[in-house]
C-alpha positions as CSV (number, residue, x, y, z in Angstrom):
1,X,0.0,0.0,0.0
2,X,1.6,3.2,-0.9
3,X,0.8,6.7,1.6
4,X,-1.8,8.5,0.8
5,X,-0.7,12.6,-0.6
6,X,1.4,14.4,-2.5
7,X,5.1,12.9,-2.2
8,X,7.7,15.6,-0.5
9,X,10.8,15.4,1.4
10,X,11.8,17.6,4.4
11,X,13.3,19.8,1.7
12,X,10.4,20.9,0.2
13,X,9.7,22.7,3.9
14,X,11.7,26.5,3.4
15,X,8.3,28.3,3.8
16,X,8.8,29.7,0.0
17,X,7.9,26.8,-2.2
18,X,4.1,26.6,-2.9
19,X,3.3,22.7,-2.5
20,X,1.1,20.4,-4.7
21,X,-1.7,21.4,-2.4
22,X,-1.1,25.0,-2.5
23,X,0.5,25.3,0.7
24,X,3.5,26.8,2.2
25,X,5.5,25.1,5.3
26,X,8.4,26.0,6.7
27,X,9.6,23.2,8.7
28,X,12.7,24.3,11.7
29,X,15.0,22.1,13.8
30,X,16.3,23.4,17.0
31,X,16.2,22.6,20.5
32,X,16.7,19.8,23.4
33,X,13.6,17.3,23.4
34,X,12.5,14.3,25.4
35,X,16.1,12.1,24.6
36,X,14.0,9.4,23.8
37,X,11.5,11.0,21.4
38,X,11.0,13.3,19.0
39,X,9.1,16.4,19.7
40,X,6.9,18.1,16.8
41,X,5.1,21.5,17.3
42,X,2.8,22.3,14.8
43,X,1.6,25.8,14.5
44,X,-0.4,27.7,11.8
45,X,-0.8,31.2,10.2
46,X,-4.3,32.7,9.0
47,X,-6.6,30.4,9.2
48,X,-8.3,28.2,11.8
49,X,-8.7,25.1,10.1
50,X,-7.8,21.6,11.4
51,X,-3.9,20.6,10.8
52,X,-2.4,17.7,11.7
53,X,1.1,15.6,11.8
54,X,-0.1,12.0,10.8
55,X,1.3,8.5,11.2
56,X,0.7,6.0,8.9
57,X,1.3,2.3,8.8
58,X,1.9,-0.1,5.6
59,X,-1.7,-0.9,6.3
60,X,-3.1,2.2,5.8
61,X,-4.1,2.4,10.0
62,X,-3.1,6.1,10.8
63,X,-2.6,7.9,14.0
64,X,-2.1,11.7,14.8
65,X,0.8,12.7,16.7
66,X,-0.3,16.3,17.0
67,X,-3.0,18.4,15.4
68,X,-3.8,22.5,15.9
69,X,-6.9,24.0,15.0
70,X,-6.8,27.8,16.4
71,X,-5.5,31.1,15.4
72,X,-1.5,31.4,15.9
73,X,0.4,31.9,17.5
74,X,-1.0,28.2,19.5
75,X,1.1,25.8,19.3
76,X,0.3,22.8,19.7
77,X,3.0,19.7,20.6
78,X,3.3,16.2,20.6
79,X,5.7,13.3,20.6
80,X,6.5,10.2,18.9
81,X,9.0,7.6,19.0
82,X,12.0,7.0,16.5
83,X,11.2,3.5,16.5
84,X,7.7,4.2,15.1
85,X,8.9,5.9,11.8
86,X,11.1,3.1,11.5
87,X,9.9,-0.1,9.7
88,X,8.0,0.9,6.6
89,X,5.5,3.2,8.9
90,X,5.1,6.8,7.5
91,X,4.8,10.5,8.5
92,X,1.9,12.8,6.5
93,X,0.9,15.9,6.9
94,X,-3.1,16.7,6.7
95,X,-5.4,19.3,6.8
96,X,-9.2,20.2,6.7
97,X,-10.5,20.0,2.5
98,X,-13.4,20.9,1.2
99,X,-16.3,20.9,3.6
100,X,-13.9,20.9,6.7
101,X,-13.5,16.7,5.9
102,X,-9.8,16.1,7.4
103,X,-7.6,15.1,4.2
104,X,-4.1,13.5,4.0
105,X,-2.0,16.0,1.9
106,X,1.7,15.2,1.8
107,X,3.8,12.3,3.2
108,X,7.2,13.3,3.6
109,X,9.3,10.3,2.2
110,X,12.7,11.0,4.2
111,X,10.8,11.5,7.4
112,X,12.7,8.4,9.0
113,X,16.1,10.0,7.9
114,X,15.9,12.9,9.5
115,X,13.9,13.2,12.6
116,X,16.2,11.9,15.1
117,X,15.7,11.1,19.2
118,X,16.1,14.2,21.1
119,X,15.4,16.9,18.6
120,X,12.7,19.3,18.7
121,X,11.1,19.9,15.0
122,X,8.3,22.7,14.1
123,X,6.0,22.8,11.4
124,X,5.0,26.2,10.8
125,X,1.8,25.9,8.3
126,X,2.4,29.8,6.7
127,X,-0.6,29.4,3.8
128,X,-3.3,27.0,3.4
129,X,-5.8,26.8,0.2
């Protein structure tokens, strides 16, 4: 089973490049986490529709390890575990489509590359369609 969304890598997350699904994200590393997880914020700008940080396994059961849905500057945090972006399990990024129906957008192929134990990561969601 392949992930559902538009296929990006961390790369694609400098906060200029308009996405597949008309979106900017500017994805930041810095900071001291929990040393056995990794910590994600998740924040947006302009809009308060429903954002989330997904995980996905090969068989297609999906999990959220943090979601926002407020004005910024909230930010909203959550953690996961190395070991569960490990093993052909993915991470995707989703927001609220058409209708407000919560839709899986882009699954970021290097994801269990380059999150690493210990490190704080934010995804700052600057544009939304």
């Amino acid at each position: 089973m392949g992930f559902p969304g538009y296929k990006i890598t961390t790369d694609d997350l400098d906060g200029i490049k308009v996405l597949d699904g008309n979106d900017t994200i500017h994805l930041t590393h810095g900071g001291t986490g929990l040393s056995e997880y990794i910590t994600i914020n998740l924040t947006e700008q302009g809009s308060n529709w429903w954002k989330a940080v997904m995980l996905f396994l090969p068989n297609g059961d999906s999990s959220t390890i943090v979601s926002v849905s407020a004005f910024a500057p909230y930010v909203a945090t959550g953690v996961v575990s190395p070991g569960k972006l490990a093993g052909g399990n993915g991470m995707v990024l989703s927001k609220a489509g058409g209708f407000g129906a919560h839709t899986n957008v882009y699954y970021i192929t290097n994801a269990a590359d380059y999150f690493k134990a210990g490190q704080v990561y934010t995804f700052n969601w600057k544009a939304a369609s």
